[in-house]
N, C-alpha and C positions, 0 to 999 in steps of 0.2 A: 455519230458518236454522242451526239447531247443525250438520247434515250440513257446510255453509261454514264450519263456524269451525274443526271436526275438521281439512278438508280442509284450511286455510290453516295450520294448527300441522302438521302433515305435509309440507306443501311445506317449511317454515320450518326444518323437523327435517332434510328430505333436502338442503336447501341446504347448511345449516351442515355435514352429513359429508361433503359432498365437498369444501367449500372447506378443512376440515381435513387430506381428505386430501389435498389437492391442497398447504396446507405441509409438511407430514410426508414426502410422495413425491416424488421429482423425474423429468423427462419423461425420461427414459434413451432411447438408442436400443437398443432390440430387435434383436438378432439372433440366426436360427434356428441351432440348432447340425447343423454338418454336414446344413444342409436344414432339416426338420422336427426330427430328435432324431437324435443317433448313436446314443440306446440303439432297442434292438430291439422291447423292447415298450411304447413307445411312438410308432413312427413309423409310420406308414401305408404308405410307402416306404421302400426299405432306403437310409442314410446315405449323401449324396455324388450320390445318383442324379440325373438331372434331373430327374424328378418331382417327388423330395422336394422338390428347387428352387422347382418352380414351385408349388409346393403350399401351401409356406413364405411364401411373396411374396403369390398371386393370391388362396390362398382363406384364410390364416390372416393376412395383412398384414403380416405383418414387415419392419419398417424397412431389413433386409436381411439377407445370410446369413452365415455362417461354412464356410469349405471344407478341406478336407485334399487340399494337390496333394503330388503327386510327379511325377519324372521316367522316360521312357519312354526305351529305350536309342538310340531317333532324336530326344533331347531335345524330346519332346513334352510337353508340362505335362498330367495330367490327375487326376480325383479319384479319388482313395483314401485311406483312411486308415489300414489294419494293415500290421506292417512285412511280413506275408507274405499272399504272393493266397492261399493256401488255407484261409485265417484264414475267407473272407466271400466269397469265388466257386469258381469252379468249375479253375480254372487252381490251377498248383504253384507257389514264388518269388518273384520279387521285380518290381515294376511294373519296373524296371531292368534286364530281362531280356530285356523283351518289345521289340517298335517297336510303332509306334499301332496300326497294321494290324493286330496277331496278338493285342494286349490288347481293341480296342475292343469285342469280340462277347462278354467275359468278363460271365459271369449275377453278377449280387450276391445272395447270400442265396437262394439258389438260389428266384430270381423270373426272369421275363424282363428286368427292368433289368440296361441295361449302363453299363460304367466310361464317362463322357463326360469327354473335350475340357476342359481349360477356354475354350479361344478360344470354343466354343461355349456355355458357361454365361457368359463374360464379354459377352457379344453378348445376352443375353437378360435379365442384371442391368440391363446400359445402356439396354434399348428401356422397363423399368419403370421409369426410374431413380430405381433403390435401389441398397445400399451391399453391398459384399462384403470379405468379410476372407480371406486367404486363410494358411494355417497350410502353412507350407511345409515339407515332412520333408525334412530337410537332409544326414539319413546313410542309407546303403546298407548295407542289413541283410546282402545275400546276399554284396557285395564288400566288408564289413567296412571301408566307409571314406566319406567325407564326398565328398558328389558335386559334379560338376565346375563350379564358380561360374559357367566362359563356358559351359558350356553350358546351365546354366539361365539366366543372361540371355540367351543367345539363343531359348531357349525361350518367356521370357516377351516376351521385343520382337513374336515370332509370335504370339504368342495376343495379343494389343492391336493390332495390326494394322488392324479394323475398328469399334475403338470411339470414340466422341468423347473427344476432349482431358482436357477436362474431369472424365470420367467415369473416365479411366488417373490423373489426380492424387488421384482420392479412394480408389483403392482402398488397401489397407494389407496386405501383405506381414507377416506373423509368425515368428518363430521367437524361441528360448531361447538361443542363439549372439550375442554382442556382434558376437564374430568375422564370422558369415555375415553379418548385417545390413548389415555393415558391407562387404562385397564384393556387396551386391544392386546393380543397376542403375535404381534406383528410390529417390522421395523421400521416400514416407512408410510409415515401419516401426513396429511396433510390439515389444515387448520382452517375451518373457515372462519370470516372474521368482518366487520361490518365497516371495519376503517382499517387504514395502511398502518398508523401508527401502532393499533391494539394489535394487528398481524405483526410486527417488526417483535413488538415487545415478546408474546406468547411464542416465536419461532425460539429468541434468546432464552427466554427463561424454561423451557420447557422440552427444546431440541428438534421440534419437529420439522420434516422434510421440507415442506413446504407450506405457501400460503393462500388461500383464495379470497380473494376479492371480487361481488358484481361488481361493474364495469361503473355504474352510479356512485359508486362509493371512493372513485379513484380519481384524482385530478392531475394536471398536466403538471402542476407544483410539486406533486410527491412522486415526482420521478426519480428524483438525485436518491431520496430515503430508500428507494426498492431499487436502485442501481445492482447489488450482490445482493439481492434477495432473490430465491427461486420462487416465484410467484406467478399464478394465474388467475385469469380473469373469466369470470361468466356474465351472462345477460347480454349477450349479444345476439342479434339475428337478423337484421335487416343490414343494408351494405354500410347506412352512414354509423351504425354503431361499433360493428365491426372495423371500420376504418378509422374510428376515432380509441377503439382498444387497443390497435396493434400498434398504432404509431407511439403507445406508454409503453411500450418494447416490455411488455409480458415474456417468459421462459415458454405457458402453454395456456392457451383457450379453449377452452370451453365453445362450443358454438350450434347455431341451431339452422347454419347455411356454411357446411364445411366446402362449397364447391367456391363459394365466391372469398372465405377466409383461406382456401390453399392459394387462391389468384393471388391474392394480397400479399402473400408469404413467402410464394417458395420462388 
């Protein structure tokens, strides 16, 4: 009988660490950055790709994704995230340059993936339905100036075209602009923001969804202030950062290791 008594003080043992971890941790929602990771050598796929997408969703389960759109000079919304294409494909300038047609066959990382659509990654978040955040680059690197508001709302009314209702309300729209936010054609925005305080103030005065904080910017002291604040955190990707963000009891992360941030979490 001792083999039974070992085994039942080992259940007893692994009970109580997770019920402790489970007060210590709170269930955050996961999302992949730019896919699986924007960094390089950690992604299986290069950043923004649909692979990384589905890769991020179907085999590592993330609660949903993080994108980097820009606009295409026939106001086509699609993924990318450097301010210039020769940054991470094969093309020279600026996604703003191009029309869909002449960007969509551009190699990322010099792999066979290409720059995709969002209408088409927003069609394929919705059939999983999971969540996507999209970081929307607001200025124009080659034309030195902030791009045209009706045309990326018109941009974006096309690319929602084919999704449920439902699923266009929950998406979240980002940028660092009070300004831009505030000319999107859409209800739920998120703010990004380089301190807790300036996020706290700009959520009250301006209404918006949500707040985002890197993880560098956040300390264990302004937890009480973001207590009812829906807020999340990016810059994370190795375990000890990851583990030093979740325990600020964030609403959703950001991350660039969704496998060892669902450990932490769920």
């Amino acid at each position: 009988m001792k083999w039974f008594s070992v085994l039942a003080i080992v259940l007893v043992a692994l009970q109580s660490s997770c019920t402790k971890n489970n007060e210590v941790l709170p269930n955050v929602t996961v999302l992949g950055h730019a896919g699986i990771s924007l960094h390089r050598d950690r992604a299986v796929f290069p950043a923004n790709s649909f692979e990384s997408i589905q890769y991020a969703i179907d085999i590592l389960d993330a609660e949903g994704v993080e994108v980097d759109v820009q606009m295409t000079k026939d106001s086509v919304l699609v993924l990318y995230h450097d301010k210039f294409l020769e940054f991470s494909t094969n093309l020279n300038g600026c996604v703003s340059q191009f029309s869909f047609n002449e960007i969509k066959n551009a190699k990322l990382d010099n792999t066979e993936h290409t720059i995709v659509s969002l209408e088409r990654v927003l069609e394929y978040i919705d059939s999983r339905n999971k969540i996507i955040f999209l970081d929307v680059k607001g200025y124009d690197y080659c034309n030195e100036n902030s791009i045209s508001m009706s045309a990326f709302n018109h941009g974006f009314l096309s690319s929602i075209d084919d999704v449920s209702e439902a699923f266009v309300a929950a998406i979240v729209i980002s940028n660092a602009s009070s300004s831009f936010l505030n000319q999107v054609n859409h209800t739920n925005k998120c703010i990004e923001v380089s301190n807790v305080q300036n996020g706290i103030d700009k959520l009250n005065t301006f209404g918006f969804q949500s707040a985002l904080i890197n993880l560098a910017n956040v300390s264990a002291g302004d937890e009480h202030l973001l207590e009812n604040v829906n807020w999340g955190i990016l810059g994370v990707k190795d375990e000890w950062s990851i583990d030093a963000g979740v325990k600020l009891l964030p609403k959703f992360v950001i991350t660039d290791n969704i496998a060892y941030t669902k450990k932490v979490t769920d």
